[in-house]
C-alpha positions in Angstrom: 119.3 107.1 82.5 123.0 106.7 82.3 123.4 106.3 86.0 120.3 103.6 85.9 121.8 101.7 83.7 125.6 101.8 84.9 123.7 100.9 88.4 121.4 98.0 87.0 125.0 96.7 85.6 126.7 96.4 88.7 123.8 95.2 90.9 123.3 98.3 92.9 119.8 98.2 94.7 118.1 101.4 92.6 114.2 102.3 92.6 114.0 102.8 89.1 111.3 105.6 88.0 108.5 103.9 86.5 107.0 105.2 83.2 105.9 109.2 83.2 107.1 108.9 86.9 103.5 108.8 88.3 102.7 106.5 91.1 99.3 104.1 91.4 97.4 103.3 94.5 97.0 99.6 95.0 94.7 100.4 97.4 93.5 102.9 100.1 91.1 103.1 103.2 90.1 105.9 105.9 93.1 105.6 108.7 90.1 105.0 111.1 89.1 101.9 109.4 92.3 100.3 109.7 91.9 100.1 113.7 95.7 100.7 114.2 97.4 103.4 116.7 97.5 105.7 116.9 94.0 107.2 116.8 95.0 110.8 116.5 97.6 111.1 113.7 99.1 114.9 113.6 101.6 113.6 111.3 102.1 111.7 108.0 103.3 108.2 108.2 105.9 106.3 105.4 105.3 102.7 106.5 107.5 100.5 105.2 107.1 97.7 107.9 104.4 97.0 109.9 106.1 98.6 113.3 106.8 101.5 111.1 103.5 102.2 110.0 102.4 101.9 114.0 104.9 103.7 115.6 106.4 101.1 117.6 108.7 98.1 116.9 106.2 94.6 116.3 107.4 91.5 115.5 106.2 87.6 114.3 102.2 87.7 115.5 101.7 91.0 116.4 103.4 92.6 113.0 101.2 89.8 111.3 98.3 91.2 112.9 98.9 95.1 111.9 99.7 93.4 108.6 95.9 92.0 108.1 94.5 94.6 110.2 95.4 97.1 107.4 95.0 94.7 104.4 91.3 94.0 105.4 90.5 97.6 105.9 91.9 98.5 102.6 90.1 95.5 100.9 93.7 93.9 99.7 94.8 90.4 100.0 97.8 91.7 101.8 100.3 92.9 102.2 103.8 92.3 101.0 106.6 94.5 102.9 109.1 93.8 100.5 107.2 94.8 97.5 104.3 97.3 99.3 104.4 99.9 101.6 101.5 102.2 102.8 101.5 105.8 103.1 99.6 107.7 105.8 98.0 111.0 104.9 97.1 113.1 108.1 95.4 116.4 108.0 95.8 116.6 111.8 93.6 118.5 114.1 90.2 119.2 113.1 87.6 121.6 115.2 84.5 119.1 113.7 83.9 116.0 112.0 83.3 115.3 108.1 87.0 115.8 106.9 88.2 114.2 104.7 91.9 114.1 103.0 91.8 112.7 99.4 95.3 111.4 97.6 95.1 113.7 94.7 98.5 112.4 92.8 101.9 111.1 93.4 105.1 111.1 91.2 108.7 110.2 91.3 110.6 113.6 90.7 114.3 114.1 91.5 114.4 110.8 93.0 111.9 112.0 95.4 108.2 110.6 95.9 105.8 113.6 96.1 102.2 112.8 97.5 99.8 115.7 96.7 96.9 116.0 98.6 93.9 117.7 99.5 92.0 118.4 102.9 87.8 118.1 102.1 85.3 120.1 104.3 82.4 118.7 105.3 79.5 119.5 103.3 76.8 120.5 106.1 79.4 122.1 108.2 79.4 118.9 111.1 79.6 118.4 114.6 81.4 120.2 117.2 83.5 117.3 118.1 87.6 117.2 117.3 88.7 115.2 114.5 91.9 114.0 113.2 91.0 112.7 109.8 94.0 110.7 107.4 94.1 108.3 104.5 96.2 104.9 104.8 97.4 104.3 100.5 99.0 101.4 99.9 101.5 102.1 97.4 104.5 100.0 95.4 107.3 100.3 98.2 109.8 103.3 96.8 113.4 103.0 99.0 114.0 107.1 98.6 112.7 110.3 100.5 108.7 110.5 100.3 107.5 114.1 100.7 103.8 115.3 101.5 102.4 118.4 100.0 98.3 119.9 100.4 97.2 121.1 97.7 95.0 124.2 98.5 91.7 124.4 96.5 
């Protein structure tokens, strides 16, 4: 608390930890839904711009359009970089469809934001047809390390 304070005193740019340390989504959609690239995510994604969030470096129209691409799909207004970033969950390779991954909790610990999450089966086994299912959270923007964990059961 010290150090936040000494640090709000001299202007330093400090994420403080909000209240209890937990994290709210602002909003969330399937990864699928968003339309963006790529398709087959076998990794999770800290987007804190719009090329960052893709993959690739976008700029003026085309970072506008992954901008409203992923607002619409997540039902938000839109979204503001400076203030937001979104958070891609990927369970990566699956052998059918029906997956699902579900944002079960984030916090601010040790300066770190930790994502818990959970991978959900489908419930009448699915299709034989390879999946890559992940969740696209849209998140206050948080300037330290993120860090991704499953939560088994």
């Amino acid at each position: 608390m010290l150090i936040l304070c000494a640090a709000l005193l001299i202007g330093a740019d400090v994420d403080p930890e909000p209240p209890g340390g937990s994290v709210k989504a602002i909003a969330s959609a399937d990864w699928l839904a968003t339309r963006l690239p790529p398709r087959q995510l076998t990794r999770h994604v800290v987007g804190r711009t719009p090329g960052e969030l893709i993959g690739r470096q976008v700029e003026g129209v085309a970072a506008k359009e992954v901008t409203l691409m992923a607002a619409r799909a997540m039902k938000a207004k839109t979204i503001d970089w400076a203030k937001q970033m979104i958070l891609v969950v990927a369970a990566g390779r699956q052998p059918t469809n029906g997956y699902q991954v579900e944002v079960v909790g984030m916090r601010i610990q040790s300066g770190t934001l930790k994502v818990s999450w959970k991978l959900l089966k489908p419930q009448n086994g699915g299709d034989d047809v390879i999946t890559y299912p992940a969740t696209a959270v849209l998140v206050p923007a948080y300037k330290g390390k993120v860090e991704f964990a499953q939560v088994k059961k």
